[in-house]
N, C-alpha and C positions, 0 to 999 in steps of 0.2 A: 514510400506510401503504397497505399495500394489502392491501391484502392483495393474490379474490383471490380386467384376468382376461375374462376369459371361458370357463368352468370347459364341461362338457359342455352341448350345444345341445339342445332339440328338436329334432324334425324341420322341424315347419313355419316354425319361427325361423330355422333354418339356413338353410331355403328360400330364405324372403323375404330374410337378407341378403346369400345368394347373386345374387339377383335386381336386387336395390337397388347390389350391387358390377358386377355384368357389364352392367347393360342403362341406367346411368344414360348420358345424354346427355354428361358430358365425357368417360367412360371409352370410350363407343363412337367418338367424334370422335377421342379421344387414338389410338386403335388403327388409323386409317388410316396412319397415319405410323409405327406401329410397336406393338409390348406394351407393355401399361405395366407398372411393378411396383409395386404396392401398397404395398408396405410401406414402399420406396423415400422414392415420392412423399410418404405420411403423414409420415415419419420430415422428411423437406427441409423442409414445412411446418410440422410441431411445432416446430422447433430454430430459424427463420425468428420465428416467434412470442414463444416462448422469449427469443430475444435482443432481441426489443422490452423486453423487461420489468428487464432486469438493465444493469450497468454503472457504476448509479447510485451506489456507493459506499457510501452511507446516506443514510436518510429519514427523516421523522418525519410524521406526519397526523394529524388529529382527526376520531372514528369516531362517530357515531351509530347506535342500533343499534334498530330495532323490532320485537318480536316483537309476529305477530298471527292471535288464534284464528280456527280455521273461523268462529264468529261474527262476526268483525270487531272481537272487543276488541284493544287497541291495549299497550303495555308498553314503553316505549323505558329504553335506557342510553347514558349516554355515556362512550365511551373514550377515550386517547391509545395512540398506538401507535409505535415506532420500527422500524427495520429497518439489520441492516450486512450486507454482501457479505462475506463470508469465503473462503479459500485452496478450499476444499471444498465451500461452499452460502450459507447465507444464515443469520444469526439472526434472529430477531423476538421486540420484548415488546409485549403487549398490556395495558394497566391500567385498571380500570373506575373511573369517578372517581364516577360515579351510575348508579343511585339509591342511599340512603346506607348501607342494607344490604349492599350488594355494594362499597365505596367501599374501593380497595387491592387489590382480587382480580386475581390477576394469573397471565399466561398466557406461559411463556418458553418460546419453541420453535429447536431447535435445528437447522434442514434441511440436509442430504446432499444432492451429489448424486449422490453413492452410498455403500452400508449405511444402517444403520437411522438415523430420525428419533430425537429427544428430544426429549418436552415436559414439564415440571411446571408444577403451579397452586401456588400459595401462595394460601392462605385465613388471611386475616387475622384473624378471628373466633375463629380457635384456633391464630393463628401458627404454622403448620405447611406445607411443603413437600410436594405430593404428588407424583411422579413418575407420566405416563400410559403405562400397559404400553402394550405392543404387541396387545394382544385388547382394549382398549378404545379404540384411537383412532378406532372408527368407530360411538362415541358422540355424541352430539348436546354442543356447544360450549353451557354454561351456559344450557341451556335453548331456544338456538336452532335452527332447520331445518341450520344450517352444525354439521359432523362437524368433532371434533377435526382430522380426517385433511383437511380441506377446507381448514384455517386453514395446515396446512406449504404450503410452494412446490411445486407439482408439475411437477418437474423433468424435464428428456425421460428420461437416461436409469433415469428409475422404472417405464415405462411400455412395452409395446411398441404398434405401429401398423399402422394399416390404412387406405390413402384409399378413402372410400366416392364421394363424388359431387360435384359444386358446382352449388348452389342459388343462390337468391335469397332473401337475408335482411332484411327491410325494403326498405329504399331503396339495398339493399347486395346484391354477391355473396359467397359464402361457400363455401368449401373446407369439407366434413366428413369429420372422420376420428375412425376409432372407434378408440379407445384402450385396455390393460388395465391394470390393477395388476398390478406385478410381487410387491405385498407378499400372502403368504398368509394376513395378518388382514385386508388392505383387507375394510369391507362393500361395495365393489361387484363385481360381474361384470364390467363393463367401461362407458366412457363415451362419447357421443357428442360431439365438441367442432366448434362450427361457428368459423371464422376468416374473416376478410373480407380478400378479395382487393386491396384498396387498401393498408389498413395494416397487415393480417397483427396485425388484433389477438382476441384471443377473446371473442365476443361473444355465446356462448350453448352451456350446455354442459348435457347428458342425463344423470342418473345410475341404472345398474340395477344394482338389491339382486341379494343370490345366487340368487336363481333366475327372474333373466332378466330382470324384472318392470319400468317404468319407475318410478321411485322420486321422483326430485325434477329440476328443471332450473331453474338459475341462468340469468339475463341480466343482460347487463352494459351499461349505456348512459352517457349523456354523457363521452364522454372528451375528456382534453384532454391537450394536448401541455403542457409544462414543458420549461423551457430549450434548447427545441429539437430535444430528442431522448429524452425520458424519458413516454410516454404512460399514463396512468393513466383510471381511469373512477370519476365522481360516483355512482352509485350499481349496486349490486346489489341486485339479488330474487330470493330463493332460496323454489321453493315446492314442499311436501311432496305429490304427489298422493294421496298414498293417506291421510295422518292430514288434509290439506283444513289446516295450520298453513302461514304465512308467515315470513319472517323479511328486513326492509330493512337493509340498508347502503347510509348516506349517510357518505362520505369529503369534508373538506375542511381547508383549509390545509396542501397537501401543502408541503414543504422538503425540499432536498434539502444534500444534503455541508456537513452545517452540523454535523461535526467529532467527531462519536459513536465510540468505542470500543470493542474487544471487551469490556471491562470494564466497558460499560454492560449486559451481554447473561449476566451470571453468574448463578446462585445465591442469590448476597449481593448481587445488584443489584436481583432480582426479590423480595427480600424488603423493600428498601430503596424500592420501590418505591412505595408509598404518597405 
């Protein structure tokens, strides 16, 4: 599996990303040869990215999952996870196998790439289907630092663009470009996603709450190629700055077109899913 706005500015925020957009080192080098368009550029990059990710028809992976407090207490589950390509977006089911309280809860999300998302949970505990509105997808996933809204595919065109700069990310370059939600429940303002110039993969991304604030940042490391064309990554850490909670994704035994249906991705499959 894999998973996996910018509403009114301050002044001095507007400043600095005015500053951080006009005076970065590839923007000023790009502008000997000509203007650049920002939006342009973001938009080439995200869709670049984007198509690393998809093509694969369907998947299946096995998810480890560790929630961990500001103290360092530790809480892991583990999941299976599928995914199909559809005419429109993608599905995805998520099934928590452990620990044994949560063993069947399960998470069917429906992605667009464009109009609204669908997810419901099924809680097996009182066999019931819950459907997740739209004012709650930017809820915290069963207790995790990752938002409902984090688990859908975030598709390009969900989002508008801006290229800000290109950095040095590790032992890596990185295109960054600030991103919005185009949904007006998303809880972010807007996000920062860094991509690396080699594989045009996303390997670190910024989230701020509605008022501006930095909120959490995801990184994504060890990835590896499959079948020669399908790149995924061994772990994510997603961490909350402001509540000091983490949350780890360890993905392994990814497979791929190993023959899944839309009829694995229903209702009555997410219930069956136990």
């Amino acid at each position: 599996m894999r998973m996996i706005g910018f509403p009114a500015v301050r002044v001095a925020g507007f400043c600095l990303t005015l500053l951080a957009v006009f005076l970065s080192p590839a923007l000023v080098a790009a502008e000997k040869s000509g203007p650049v368009d920002v939006v342009a550029r973001g938009l080439e990059i995200m869709r670049a990215a984007d198509a690393r990710l998809h093509g694969y028809t369907d998947q299946q992976v096995s998810l480890e999952m560790t929630l961990i407090s500001p103290s360092g207490g530790k809480a892991s589950r583990a999941l299976r996870v599928q995914s199909i390509e559809t005419p429109d977006g993608e599905r995805t089911l998520m099934v928590f196998e452990t620990p044994r309280d949560l063993s069947g809860t399960a998470l069917l999300s429906n992605n667009r790439r464009s109009g609204a998302d669908e997810q419901w949970l099924y809680l097996p505990a009182i066999k019931r289907v819950k459907q997740i509105g739209a004012r709650n997808k930017s809820g915290p996933f069963m207790g995790s630092e990752f938002a409902y809204e984090d688990i859908v595919t975030p598709f390009v065109e969900k989002y508008s663009y801006q290229y800000l700069e290109q950095t040095p990310c590790g032992e890596l370059t990185c295109d960054v470009i600030e991103r919005k939600p185009k949904d007006e429940f998303s809880g972010y303002s807007f996000q920062k996603v860094w991509i690396d110039t080699t594989h045009q993969l996303v390997r670190r991304i910024e989230y701020y709450d509605r008022k501006q604030t930095l909120l959490k940042t995801c990184t994504a490391s060890g990835f590896s190629e499959y079948q020669s064309k399908y790149w995924r990554p061994a772990e994510m850490l997603m961490e909350n700055h402001q509540s000091g909670k983490k949350t780890v994704l360890r993905w392994a035994d990814y497979r791929f077109e190993s023959g899944l249906s839309e009829q694995d991705f229903t209702q009555n499959a997410l219930m069956r899913s136990r």
